[in-house]
C-alpha positions as protocol buffer text, in pm:
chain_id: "A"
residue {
  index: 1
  type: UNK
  ca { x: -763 y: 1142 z: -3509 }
}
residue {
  index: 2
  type: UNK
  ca { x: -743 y: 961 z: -3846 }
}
residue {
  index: 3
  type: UNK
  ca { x: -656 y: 1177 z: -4160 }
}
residue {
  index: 4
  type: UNK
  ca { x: -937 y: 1119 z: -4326 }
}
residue {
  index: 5
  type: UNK
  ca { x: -1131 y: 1305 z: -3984 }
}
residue {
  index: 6
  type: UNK
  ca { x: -837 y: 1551 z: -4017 }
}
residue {
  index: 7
  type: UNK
  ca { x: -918 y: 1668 z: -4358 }
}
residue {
  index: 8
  type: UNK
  ca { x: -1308 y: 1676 z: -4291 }
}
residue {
  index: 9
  type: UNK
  ca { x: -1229 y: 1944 z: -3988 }
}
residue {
  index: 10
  type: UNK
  ca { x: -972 y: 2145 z: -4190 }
}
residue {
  index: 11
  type: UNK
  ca { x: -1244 y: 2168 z: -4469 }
}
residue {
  index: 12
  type: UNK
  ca { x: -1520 y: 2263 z: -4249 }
}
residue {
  index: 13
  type: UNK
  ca { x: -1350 y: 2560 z: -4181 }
}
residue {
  index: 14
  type: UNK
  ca { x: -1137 y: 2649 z: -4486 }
}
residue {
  index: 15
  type: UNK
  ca { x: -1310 y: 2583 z: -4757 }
}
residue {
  index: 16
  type: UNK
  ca { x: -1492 y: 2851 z: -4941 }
}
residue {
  index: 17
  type: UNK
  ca { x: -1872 y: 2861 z: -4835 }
}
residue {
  index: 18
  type: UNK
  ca { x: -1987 y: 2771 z: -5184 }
}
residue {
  index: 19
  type: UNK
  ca { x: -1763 y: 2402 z: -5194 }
}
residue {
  index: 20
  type: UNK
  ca { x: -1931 y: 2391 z: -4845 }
}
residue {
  index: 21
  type: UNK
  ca { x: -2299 y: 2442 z: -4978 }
}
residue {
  index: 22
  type: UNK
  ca { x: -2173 y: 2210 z: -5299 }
}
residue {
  index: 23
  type: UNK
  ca { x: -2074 y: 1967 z: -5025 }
}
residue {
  index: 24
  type: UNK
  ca { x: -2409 y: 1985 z: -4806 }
}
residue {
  index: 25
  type: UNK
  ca { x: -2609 y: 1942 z: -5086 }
}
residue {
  index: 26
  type: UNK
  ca { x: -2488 y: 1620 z: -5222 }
}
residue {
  index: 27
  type: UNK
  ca { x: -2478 y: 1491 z: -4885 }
}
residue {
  index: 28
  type: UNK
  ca { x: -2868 y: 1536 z: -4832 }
}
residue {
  index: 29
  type: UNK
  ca { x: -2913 y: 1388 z: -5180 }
}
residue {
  index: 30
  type: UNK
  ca { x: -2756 y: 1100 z: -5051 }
}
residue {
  index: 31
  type: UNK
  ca { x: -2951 y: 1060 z: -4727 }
}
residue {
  index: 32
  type: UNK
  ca { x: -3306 y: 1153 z: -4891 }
}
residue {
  index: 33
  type: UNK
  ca { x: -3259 y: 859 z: -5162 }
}
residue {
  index: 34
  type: UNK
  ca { x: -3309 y: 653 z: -4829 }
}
residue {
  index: 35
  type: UNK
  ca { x: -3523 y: 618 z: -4565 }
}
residue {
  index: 36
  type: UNK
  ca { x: -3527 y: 841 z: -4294 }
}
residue {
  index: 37
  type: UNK
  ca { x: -3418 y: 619 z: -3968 }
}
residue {
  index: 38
  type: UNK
  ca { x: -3520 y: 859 z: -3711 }
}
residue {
  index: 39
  type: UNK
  ca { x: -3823 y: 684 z: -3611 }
}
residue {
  index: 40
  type: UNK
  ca { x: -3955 y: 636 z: -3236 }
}
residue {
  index: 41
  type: UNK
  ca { x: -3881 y: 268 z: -3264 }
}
residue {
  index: 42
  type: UNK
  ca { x: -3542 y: 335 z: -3381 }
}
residue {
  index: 43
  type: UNK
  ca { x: -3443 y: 577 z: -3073 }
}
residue {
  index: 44
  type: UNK
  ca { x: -3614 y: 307 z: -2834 }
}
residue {
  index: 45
  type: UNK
  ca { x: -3343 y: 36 z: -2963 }
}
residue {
  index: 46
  type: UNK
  ca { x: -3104 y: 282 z: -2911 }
}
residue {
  index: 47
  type: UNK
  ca { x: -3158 y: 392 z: -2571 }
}
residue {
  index: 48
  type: UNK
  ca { x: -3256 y: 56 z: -2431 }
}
residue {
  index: 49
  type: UNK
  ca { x: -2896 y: -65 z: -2573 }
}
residue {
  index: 50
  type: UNK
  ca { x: -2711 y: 234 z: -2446 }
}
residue {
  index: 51
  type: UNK
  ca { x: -2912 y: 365 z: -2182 }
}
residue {
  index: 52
  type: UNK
  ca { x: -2620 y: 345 z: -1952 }
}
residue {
  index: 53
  type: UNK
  ca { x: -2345 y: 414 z: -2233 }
}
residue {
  index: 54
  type: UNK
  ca { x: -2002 y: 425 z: -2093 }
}
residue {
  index: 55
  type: UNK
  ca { x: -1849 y: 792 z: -2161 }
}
residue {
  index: 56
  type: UNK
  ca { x: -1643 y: 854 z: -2493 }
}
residue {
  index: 57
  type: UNK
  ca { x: -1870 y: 714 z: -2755 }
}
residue {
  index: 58
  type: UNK
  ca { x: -2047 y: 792 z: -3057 }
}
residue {
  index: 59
  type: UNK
  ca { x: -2322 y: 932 z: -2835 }
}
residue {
  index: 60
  type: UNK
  ca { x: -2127 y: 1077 z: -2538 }
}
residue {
  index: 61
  type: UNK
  ca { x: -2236 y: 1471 z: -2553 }
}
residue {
  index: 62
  type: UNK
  ca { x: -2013 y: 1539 z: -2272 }
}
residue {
  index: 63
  type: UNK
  ca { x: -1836 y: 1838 z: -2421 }
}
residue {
  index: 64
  type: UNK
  ca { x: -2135 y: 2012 z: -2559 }
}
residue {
  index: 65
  type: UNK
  ca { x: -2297 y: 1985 z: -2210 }
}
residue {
  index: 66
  type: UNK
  ca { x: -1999 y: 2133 z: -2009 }
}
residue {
  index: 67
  type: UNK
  ca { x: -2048 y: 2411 z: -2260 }
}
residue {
  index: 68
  type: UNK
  ca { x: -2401 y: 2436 z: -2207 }
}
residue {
  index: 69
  type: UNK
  ca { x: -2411 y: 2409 z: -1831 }
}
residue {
  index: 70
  type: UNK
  ca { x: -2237 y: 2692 z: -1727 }
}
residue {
  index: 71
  type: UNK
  ca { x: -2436 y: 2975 z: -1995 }
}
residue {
  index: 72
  type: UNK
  ca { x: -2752 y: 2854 z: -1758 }
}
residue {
  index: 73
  type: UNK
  ca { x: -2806 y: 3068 z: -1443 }
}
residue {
  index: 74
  type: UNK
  ca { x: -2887 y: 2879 z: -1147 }
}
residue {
  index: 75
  type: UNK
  ca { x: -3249 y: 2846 z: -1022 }
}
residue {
  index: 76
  type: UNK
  ca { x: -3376 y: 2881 z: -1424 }
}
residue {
  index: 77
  type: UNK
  ca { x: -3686 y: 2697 z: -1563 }
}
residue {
  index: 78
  type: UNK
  ca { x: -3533 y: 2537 z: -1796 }
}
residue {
  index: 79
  type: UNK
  ca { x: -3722 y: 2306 z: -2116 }
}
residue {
  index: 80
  type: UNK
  ca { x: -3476 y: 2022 z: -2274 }
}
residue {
  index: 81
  type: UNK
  ca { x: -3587 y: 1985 z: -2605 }
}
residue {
  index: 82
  type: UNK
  ca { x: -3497 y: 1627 z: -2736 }
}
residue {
  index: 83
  type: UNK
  ca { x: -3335 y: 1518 z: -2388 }
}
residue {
  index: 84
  type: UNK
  ca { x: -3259 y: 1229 z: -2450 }
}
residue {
  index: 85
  type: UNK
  ca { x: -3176 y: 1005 z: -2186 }
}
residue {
  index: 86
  type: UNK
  ca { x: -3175 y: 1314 z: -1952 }
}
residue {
  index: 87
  type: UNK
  ca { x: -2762 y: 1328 z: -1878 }
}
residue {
  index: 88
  type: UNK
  ca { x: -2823 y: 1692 z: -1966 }
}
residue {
  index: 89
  type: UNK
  ca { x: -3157 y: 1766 z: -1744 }
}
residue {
  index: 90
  type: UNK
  ca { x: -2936 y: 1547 z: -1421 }
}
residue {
  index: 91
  type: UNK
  ca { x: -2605 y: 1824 z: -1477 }
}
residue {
  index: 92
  type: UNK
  ca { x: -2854 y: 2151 z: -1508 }
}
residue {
  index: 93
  type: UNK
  ca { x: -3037 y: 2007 z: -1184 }
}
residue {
  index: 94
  type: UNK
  ca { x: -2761 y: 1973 z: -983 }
}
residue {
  index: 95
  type: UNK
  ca { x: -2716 y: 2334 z: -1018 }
}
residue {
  index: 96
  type: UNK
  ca { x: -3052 y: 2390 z: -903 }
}
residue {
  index: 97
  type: UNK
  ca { x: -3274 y: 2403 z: -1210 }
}
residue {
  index: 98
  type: UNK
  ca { x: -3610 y: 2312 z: -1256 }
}
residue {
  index: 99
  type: UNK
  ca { x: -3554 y: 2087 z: -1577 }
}
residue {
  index: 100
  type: UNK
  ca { x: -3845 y: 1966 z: -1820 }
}
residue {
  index: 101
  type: UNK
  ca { x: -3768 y: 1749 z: -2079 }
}
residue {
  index: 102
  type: UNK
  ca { x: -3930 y: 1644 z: -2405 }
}
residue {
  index: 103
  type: UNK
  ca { x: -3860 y: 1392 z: -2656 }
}
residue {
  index: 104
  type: UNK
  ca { x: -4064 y: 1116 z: -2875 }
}
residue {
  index: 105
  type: UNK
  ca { x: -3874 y: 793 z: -2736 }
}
residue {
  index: 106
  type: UNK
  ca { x: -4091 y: 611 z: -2439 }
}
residue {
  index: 107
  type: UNK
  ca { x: -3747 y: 436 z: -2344 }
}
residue {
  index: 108
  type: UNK
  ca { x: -3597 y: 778 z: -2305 }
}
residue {
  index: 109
  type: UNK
  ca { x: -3878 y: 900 z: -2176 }
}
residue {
  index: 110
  type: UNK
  ca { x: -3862 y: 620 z: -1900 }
}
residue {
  index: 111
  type: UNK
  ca { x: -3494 y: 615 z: -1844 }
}
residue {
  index: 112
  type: UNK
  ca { x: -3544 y: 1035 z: -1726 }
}
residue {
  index: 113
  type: UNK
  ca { x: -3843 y: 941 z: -1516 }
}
residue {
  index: 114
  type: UNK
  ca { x: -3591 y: 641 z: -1331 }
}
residue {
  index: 115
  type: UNK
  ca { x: -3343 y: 905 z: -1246 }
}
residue {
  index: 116
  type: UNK
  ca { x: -3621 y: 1182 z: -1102 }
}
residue {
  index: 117
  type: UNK
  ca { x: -3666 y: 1387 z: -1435 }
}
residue {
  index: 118
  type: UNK
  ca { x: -4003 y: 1553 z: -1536 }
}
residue {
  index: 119
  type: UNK
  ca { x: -3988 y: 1440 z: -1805 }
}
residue {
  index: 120
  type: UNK
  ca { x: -4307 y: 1376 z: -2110 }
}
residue {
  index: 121
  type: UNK
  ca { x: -4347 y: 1236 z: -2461 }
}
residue {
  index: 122
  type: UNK
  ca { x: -4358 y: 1489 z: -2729 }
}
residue {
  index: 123
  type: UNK
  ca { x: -4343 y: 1466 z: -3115 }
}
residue {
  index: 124
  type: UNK
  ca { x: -4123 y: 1762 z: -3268 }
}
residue {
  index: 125
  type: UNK
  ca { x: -4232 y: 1992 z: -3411 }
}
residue {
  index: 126
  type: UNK
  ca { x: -4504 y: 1982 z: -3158 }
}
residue {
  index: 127
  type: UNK
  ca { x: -4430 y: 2110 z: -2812 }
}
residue {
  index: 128
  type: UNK
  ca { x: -4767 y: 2080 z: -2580 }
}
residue {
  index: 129
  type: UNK
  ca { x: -4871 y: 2440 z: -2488 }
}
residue {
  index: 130
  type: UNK
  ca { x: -4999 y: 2332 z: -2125 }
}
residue {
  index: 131
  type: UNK
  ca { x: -4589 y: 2346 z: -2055 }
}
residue {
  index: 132
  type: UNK
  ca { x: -4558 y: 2716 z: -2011 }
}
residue {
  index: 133
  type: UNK
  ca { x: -4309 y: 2926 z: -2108 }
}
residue {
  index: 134
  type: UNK
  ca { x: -3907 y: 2884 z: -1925 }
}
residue {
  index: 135
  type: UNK
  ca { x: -3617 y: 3095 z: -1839 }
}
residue {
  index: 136
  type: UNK
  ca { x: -3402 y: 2894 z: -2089 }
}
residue {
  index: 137
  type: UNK
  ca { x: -3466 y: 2658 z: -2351 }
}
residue {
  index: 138
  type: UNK
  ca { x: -3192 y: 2414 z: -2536 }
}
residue {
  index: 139
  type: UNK
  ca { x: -3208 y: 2203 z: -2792 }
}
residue {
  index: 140
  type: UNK
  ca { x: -2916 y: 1986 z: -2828 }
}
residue {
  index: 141
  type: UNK
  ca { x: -2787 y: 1730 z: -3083 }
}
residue {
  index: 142
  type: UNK
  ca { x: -3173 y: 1750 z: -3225 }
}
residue {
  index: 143
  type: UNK
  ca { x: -3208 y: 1898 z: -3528 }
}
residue {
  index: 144
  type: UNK
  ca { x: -3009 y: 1752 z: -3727 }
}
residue {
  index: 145
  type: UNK
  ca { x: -3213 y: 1478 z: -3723 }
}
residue {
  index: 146
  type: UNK
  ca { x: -3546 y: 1665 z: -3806 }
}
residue {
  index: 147
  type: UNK
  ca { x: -3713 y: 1674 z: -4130 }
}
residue {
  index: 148
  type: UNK
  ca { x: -3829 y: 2040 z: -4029 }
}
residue {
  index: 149
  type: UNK
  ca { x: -3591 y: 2183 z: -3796 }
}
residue {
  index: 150
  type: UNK
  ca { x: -3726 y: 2550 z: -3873 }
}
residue {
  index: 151
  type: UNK
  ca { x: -4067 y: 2429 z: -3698 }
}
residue {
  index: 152
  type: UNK
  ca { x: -3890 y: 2316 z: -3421 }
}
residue {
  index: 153
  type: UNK
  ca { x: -3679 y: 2624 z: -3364 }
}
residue {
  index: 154
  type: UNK
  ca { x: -4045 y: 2858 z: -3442 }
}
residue {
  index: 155
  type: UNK
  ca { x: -4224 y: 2595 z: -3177 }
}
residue {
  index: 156
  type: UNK
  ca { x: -3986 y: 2684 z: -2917 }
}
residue {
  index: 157
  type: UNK
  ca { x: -4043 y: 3009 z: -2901 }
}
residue {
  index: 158
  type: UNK
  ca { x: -4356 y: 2953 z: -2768 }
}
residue {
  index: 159
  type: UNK
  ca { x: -4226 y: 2867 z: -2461 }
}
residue {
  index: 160
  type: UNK
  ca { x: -3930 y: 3098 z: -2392 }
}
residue {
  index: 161
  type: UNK
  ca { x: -4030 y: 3404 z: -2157 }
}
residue {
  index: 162
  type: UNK
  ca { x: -3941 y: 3791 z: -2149 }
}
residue {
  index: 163
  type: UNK
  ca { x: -3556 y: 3817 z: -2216 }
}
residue {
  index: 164
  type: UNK
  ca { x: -3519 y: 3376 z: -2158 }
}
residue {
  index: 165
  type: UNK
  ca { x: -3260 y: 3256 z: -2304 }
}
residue {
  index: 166
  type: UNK
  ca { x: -3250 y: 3009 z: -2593 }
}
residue {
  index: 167
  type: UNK
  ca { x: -2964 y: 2792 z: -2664 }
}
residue {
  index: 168
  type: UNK
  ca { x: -2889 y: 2539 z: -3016 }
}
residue {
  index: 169
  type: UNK
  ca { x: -2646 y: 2333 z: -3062 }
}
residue {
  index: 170
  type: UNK
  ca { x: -2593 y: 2115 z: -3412 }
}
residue {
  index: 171
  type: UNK
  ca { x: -2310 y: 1867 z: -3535 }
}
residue {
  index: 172
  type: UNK
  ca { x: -2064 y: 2047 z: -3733 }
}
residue {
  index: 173
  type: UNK
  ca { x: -1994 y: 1958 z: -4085 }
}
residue {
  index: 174
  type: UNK
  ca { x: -1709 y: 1753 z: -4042 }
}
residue {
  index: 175
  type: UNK
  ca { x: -1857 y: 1533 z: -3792 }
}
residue {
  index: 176
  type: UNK
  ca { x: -1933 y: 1153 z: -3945 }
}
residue {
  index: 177
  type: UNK
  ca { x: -2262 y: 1042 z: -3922 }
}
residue {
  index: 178
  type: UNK
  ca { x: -2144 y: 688 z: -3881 }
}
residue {
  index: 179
  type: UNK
  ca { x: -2537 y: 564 z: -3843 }
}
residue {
  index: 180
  type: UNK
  ca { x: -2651 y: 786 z: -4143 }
}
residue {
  index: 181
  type: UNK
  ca { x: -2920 y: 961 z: -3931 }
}
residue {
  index: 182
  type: UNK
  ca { x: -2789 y: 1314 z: -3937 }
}
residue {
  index: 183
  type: UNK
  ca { x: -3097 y: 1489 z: -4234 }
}
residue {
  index: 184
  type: UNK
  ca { x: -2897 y: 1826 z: -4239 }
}
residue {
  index: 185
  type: UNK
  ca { x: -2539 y: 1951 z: -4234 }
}
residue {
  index: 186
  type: UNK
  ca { x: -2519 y: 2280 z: -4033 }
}
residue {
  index: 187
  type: UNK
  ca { x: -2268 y: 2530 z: -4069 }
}
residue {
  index: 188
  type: UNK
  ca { x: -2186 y: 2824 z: -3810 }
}
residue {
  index: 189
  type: UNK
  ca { x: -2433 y: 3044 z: -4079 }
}
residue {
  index: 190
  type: UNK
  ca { x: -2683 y: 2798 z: -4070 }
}
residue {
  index: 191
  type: UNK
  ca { x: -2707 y: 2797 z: -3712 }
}
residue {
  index: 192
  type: UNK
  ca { x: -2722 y: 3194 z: -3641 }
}
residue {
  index: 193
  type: UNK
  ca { x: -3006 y: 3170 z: -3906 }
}
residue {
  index: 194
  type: UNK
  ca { x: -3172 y: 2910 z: -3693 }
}
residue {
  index: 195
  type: UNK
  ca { x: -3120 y: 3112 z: -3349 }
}
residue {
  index: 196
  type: UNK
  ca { x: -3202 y: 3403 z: -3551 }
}
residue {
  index: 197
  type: UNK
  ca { x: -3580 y: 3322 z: -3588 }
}
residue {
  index: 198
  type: UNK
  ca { x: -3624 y: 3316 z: -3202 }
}
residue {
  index: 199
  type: UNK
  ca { x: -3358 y: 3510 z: -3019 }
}
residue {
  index: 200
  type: UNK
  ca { x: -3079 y: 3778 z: -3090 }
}
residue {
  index: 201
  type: UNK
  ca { x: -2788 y: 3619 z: -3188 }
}
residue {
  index: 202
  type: UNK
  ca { x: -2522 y: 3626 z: -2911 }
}
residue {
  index: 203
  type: UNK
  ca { x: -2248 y: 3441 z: -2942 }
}
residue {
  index: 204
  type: UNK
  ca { x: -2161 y: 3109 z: -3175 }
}
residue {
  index: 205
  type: UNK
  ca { x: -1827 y: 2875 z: -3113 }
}
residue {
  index: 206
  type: UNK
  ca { x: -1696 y: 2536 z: -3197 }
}
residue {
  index: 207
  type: UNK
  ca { x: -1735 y: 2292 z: -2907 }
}
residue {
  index: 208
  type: UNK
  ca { x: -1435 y: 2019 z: -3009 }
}
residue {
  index: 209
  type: UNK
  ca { x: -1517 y: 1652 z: -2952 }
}
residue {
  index: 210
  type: UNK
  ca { x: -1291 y: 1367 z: -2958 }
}
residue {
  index: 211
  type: UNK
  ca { x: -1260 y: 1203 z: -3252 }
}
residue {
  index: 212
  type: UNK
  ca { x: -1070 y: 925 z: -3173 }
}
residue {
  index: 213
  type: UNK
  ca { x: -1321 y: 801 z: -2993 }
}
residue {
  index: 214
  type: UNK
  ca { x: -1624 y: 918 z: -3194 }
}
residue {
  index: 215
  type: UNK
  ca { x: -1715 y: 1254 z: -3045 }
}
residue {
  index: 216
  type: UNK
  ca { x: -1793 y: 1540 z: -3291 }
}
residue {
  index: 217
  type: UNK
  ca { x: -1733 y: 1889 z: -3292 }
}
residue {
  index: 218
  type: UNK
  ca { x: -2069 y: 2059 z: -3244 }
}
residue {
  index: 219
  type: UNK
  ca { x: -2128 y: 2422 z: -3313 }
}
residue {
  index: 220
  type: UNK
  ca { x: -2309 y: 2587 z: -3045 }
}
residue {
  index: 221
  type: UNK
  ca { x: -2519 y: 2878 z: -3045 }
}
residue {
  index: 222
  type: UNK
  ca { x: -2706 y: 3129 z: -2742 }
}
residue {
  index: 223
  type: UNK
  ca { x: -2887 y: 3476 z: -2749 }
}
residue {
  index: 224
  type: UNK
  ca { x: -3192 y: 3597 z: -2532 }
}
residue {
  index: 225
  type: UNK
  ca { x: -3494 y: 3573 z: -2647 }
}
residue {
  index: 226
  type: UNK
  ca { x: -3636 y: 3893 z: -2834 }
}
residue {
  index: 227
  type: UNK
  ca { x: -4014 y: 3863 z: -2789 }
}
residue {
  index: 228
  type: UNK
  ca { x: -4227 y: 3720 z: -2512 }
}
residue {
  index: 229
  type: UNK
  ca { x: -4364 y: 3430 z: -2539 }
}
């Protein structure tokens, strides 16, 4: 880990939360004086370059999903929110899932749909209501990247059934946004407020990446559901 990436942790988590507000906010200033990136077209060059991305990299979620897998009972219905090229959807299958996934990227779309994966096209915050409701729904590594991530969170609860289980996971603040996609900077506050709108708050912790080889901490975040769907 470099010093610089040594500082950034240390400061997520000792500075006072007012520095880290201070902090947040000048970073969004300096995204929003650009253009936002996170277009269909940009996740389709992404995914058709690294749809078979070796592990350790910028975009390995490895970590988060070990976390993930095991707080999902086996057998669940579960909706993948922004799934990506489905690594997630494969490792909650094996355990016997039923996995749906969403996300707005044909190539990512296609790349689930080679390996098995139900998997549709789906503009966020717009989930399709024909869907259903699920025992469990995640969103992973998505909001960040979301101009409205509070629609998001609202639109999934339209889908989570009596006592599901809904489960959020964000970059922390000290992770780099090396390709200047990330729109927000989450803390462990910002995240309960998130889960908040949609579930009872259960239980928050820091997943560590590696950063040595460009995997970010991510906070993650999982309560049931406190309203049917």
């Amino acid at each position: 880990m470099s010093c610089f990436q040594s500082v950034l942790r240390a400061a997520a988590i000792r500075t006072p939360p007012w520095f880290r507000r201070m902090l947040r906010a000048a970073w969004m200033w300096f995204h929003m004086r650009g253009k936002n990136v996170n277009t269909a077209q940009y996740w389709d060059t992404i995914y058709a370059s690294n749809g078979d991305r070796p592990r350790h990299t910028c975009r390995d979620y490895q970590p988060v999903h070990d976390a993930i897998v095991p707080l999902v009972p086996e057998g669940s219905r579960v909706l993948d929110v922004g799934c990506g090229d489905g690594r997630l959807c494969q490792a909650l299958a094996s355990k016997g899932c039923q996995v749906v996934g969403l996300d707005f990227s044909g190539r990512a779309i296609d790349i689930c749909r080679s390996k098995g994966i139900h998997a549709r096209r789906c503009v966020l915050p717009s989930i399709p209501a024909e869907i259903g409701t699920f025992d469990v729904v995640i969103c992973s590594s998505v909001l960040a990247h979301l101009e409205k991530p509070d629609k998001t969170v609202a639109a999934m609860a339209d889908h989570v059934s009596d006592d599901g289980l809904v489960i959020i996971t964000v970059p922390a603040p000290a992770a780099i946004d090396r390709n200047l996609e990330h729109l927000h900077l989450f803390d462990r506050k910002d995240l309960l407020r998130l889960l908040g709108a949609v579930a009872c708050a259960g239980q928050c912790v820091l997943v560590a990446g590696n950063p040595d080889n460009g995997q970010c901490d991510h906070w993650i975040a999982w309560g049931k559901a406190f309203h049917a769907a």
